[in-house]
C-alpha positions as CSV (number, residue, x, y, z in Angstrom):
1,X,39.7,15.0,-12.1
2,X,39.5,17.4,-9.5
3,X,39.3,16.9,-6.0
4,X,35.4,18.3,-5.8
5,X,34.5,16.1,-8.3
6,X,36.0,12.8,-7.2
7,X,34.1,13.7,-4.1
8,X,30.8,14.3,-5.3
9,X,30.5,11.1,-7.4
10,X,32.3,9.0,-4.8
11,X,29.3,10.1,-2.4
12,X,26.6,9.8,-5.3
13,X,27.5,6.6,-5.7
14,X,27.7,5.3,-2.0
15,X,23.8,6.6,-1.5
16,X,22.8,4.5,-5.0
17,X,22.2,1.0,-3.3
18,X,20.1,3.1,-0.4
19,X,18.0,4.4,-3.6
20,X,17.4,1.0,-5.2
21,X,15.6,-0.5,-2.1
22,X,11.7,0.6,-2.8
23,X,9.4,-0.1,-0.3
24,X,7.2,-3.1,-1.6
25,X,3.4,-2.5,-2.0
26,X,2.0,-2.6,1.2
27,X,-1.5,-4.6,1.4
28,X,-3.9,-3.4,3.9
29,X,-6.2,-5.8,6.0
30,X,-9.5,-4.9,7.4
31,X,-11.7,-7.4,9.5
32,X,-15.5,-6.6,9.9
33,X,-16.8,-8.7,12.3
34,X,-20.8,-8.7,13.1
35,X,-23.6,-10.8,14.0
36,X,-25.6,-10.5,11.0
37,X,-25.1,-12.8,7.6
38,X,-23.1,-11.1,4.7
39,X,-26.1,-11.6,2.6
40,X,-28.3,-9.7,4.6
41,X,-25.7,-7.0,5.0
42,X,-24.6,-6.5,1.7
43,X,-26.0,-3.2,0.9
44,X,-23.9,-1.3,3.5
45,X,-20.7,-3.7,2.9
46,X,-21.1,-2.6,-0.9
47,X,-21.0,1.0,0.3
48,X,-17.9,0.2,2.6
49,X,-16.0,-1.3,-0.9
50,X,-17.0,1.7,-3.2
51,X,-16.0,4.3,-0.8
52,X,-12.8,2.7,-0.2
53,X,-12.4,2.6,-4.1
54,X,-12.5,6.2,-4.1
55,X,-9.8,5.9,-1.6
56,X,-7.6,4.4,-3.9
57,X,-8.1,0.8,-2.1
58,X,-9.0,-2.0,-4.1
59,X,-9.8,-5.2,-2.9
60,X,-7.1,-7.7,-4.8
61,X,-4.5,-5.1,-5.0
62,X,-3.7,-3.3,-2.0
63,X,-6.9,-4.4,0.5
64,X,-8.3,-7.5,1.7
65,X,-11.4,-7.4,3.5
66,X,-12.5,-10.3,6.1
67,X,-16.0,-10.6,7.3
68,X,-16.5,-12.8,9.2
């Protein structure tokens, strides 16, 4: 084995264990807070969860939304 060599897998497989640590999912949190009931508000909180869909946020997966 040549000196190059010995080199270039002893550094490939120092950075390995930096490769294997992925960032977990991250879960995003949103809090609406307003004065009037959910049920009365529900056609614009609808809205807010479908345009965040087409985001790529789903509520269960990656988002939880709090009204409160």
């Amino acid at each position: 084995m040549k000196r190059r060599e010995f080199i270039t897998l002893l550094s490939g497989a120092a950075a390995w264990p930096l490769a294997a640590w992925a960032q977990p999912n991250r879960t995003y949190r949103i809090g609406i807070l307003e004065t009037i009931p959910l049920a009365s508000n529900a056609a614009n909180f609808n809205a807010l969860r479908e345009g965040l869909q087409q985001l790529g946020y789903v509520e269960g997966q990656n988002l939880v939304i709090e009204y409160r």
